[in-house]
C-alpha positions as CSV (number, residue, x, y, z in Angstrom):
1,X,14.0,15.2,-1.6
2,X,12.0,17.8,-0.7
3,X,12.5,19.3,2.7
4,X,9.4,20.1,3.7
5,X,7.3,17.2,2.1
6,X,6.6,14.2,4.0
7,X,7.2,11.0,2.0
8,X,3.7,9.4,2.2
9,X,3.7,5.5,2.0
10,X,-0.1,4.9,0.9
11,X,-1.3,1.8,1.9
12,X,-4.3,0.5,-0.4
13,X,-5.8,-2.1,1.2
14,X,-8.1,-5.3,-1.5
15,X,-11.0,-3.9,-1.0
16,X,-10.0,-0.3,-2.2
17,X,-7.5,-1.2,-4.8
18,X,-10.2,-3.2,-6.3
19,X,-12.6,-0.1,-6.8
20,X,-11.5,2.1,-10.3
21,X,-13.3,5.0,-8.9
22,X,-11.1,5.0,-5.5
23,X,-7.7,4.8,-7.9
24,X,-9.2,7.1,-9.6
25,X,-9.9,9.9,-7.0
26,X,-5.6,9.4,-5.6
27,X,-4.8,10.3,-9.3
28,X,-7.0,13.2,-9.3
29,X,-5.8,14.2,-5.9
30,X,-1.4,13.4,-6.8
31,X,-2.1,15.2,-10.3
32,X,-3.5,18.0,-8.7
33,X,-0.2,18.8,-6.6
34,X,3.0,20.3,-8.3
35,X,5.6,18.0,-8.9
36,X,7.8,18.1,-5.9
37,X,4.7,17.5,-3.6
38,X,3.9,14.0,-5.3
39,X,5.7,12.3,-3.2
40,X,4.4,9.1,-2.6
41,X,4.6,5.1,-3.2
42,X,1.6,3.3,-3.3
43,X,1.6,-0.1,-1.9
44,X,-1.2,-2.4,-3.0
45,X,-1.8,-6.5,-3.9
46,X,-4.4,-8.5,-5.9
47,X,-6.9,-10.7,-3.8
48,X,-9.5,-10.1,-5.0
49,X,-8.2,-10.1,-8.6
50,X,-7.2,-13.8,-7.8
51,X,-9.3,-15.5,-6.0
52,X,-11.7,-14.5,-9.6
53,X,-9.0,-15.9,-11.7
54,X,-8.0,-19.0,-9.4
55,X,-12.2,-19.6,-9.4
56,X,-12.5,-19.2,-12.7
57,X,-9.5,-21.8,-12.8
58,X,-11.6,-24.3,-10.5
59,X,-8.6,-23.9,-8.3
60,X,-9.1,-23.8,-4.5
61,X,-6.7,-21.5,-2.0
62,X,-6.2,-20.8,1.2
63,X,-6.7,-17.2,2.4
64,X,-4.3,-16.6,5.4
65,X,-3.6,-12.7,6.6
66,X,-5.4,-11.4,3.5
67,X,-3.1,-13.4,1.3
68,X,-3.9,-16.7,-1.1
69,X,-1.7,-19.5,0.0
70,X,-0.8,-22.2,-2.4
71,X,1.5,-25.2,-2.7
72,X,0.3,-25.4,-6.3
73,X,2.5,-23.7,-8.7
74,X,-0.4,-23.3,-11.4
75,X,-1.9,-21.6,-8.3
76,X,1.1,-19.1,-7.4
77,X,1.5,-18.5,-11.2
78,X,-2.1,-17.0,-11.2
79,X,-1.8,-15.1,-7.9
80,X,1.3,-13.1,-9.2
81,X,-0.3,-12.8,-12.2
82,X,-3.4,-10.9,-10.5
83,X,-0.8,-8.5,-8.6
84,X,0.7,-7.6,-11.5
85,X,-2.6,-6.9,-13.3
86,X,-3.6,-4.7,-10.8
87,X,-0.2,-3.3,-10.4
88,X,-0.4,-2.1,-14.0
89,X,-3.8,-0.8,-14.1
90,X,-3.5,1.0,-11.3
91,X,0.1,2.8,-13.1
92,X,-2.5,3.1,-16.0
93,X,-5.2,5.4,-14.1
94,X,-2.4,7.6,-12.6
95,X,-0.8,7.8,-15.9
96,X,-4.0,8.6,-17.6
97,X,-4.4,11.4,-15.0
98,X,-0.9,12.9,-16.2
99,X,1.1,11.5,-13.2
100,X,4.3,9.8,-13.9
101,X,3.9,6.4,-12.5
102,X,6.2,3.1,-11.9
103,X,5.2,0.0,-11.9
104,X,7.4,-1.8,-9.2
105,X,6.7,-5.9,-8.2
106,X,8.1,-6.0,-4.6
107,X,10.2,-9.5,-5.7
108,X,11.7,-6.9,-8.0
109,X,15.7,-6.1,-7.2
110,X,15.3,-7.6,-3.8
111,X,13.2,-4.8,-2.7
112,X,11.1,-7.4,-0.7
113,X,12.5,-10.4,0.4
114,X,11.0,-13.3,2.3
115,X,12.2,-16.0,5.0
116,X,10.5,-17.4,7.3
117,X,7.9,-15.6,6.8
118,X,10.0,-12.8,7.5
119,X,11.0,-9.6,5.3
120,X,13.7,-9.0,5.4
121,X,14.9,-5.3,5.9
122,X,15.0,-3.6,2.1
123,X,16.9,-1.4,0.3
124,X,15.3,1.4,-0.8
125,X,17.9,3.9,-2.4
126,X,16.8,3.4,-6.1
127,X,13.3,3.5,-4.8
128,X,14.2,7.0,-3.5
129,X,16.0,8.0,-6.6
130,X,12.2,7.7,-8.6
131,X,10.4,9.3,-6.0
132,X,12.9,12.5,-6.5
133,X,13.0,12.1,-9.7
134,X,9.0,13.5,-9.5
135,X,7.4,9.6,-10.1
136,X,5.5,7.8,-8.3
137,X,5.9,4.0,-7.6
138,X,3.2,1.6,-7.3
139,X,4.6,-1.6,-5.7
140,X,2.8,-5.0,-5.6
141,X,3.0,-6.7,-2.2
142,X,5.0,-9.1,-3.9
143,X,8.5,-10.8,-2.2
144,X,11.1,-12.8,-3.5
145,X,12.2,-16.1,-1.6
146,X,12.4,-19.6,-2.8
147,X,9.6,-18.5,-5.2
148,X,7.3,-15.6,-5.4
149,X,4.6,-15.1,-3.4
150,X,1.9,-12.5,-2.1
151,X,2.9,-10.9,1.0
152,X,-0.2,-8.4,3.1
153,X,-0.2,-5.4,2.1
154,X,0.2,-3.4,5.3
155,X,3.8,-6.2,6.2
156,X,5.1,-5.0,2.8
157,X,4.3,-1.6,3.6
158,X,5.9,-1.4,6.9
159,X,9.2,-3.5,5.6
160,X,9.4,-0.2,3.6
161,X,9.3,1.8,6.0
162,X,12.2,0.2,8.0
163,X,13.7,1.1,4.6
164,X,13.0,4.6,5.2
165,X,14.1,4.7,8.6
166,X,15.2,7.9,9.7
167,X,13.4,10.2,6.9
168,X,10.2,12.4,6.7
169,X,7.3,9.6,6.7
170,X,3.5,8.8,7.0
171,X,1.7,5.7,6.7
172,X,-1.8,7.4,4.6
173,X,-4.4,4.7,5.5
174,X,-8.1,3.8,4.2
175,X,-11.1,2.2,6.2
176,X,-14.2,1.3,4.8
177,X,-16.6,2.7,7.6
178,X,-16.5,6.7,6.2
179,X,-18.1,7.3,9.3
180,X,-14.8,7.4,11.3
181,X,-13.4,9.7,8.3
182,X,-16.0,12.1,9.2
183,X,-15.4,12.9,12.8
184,X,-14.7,16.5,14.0
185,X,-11.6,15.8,16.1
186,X,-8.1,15.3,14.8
187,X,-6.6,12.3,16.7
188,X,-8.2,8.9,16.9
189,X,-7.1,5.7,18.9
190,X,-6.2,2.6,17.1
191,X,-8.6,0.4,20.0
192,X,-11.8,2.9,18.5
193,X,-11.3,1.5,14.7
194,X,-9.8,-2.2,15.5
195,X,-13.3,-2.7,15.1
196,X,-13.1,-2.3,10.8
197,X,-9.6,-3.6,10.3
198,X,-8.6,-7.3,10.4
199,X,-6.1,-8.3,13.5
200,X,-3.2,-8.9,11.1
201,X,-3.5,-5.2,10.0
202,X,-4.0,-3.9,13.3
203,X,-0.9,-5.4,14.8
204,X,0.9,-3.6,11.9
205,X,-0.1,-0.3,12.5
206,X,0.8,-1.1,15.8
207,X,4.4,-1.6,15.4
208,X,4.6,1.4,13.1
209,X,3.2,3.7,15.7
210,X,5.3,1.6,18.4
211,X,8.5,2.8,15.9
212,X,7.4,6.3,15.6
213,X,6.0,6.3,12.5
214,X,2.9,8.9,11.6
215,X,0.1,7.0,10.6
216,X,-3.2,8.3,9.5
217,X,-6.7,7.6,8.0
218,X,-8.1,9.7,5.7
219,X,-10.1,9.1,2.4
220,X,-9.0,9.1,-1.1
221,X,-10.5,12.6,-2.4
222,X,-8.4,14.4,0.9
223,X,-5.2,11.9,0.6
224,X,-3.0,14.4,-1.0
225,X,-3.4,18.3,-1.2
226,X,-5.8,17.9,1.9
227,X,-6.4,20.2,5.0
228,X,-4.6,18.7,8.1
229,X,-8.6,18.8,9.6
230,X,-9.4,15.9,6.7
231,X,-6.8,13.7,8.3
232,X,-7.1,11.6,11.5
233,X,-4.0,11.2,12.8
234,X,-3.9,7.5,15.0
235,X,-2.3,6.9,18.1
236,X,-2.5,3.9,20.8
């Protein structure tokens, strides 16, 4: 890995993943660096992808933490279904824009497991292997347990970085007020943009900054290759 590079674990939240032009601007940004700076996994799901498909379906679901919740395996079958689309399409864009891409489903090789609506702590060594190898993973907030099923984005993210525990990381975040993008200073408290995130995702970020981890907010054009003023770096 390379020394000096942080390992970025980019979380892209529905409402971004589901906006070409965003994907579009992190593939311009990752293709712009050389290849030892690409170092990055993106971690994204698929609601919005599937509540259109379970609609168009006439099938009803619960949303619960950002997640479609269904005892109806027609249901789950169309959920995974709309991770893995985006999944792919999103590998599509980067590799459109010349960046080596891998399409990874969290259920896949026990990277993310699930019991009791707990993950359980991954092992990310092959995951590490592609990401020095100069690709860059895409991984679906999928987990594996007695079947597969949608996980939020940000739990799957930070199960990942227990993974990574111990190496050169930063959580890269979105928000969708680019007001608080915008500001002039360089650190931000999490209590000043609760206010834009859901409590589920707050209470992540949370615990990664509770376990030392470097989380910040920045936008998709300045996510890689930007000036440390374009980031805001978060802190409780």
């Amino acid at each position: 890995m390379h020394p000096s590079q942080p390992l970025s674990l980019v979380w892209i939240d529905d409402y971004h993943g589901g906006d070409p032009l965003f994907v579009q601007s992190l593939a311009r940004g990752l293709a712009a660096q050389p290849p030892d700076h690409r170092r990055a996994i993106l971690v994204l799901g698929g609601l919005d992808r599937a509540q259109r498909l379970l609609e168009a379906n006439a099938i009803p679901v619960e949303v619960r933490d950002g997640v479609p919740i269904s005892a109806d395996p027609a249901a789950r079958a169309l959920i995974e279904r709309a991770c893995r689309e985006v999944n792919k399409e999103a590998v599509a864009v980067l590799t459109e824009f010349g960046v080596p891409a891998v399409g990874i489903q969290g259920c896949d090789r026990g990277l993310l497991t699930i019991a009791e609506s707990r993950i359980t702590p991954p092992s990310v060594a092959w995951l590490e292997k592609i990401v020095a190898n100069g690709a860059v993973p895409v991984v679906s907030a999928l987990a594996a347990g007695r079947y597969v099923r949608p996980v939020p984005i940000g739990k799957a993210l930070a199960a990942l970085a227990t993974g990574f525990s111990g190496a050169d990381i930063r959580v890269i975040l979105f928000l969708r007020d680019p007001s608080i993008r915008h500001k002039s200073n360089k650190n931000i408290y999490l209590s000043d943009i609760s206010r834009v995130m859901a409590d589920h995702d707050v209470k992540v970020v949370r615990k990664l900054l509770s376990d030392g981890i470097r989380v910040v907010v920045t936008d998709a054009r300045s996510a890689f290759g930007g000036e440390q003023d374009t980031y805001l770096q978060i802190s409780t």
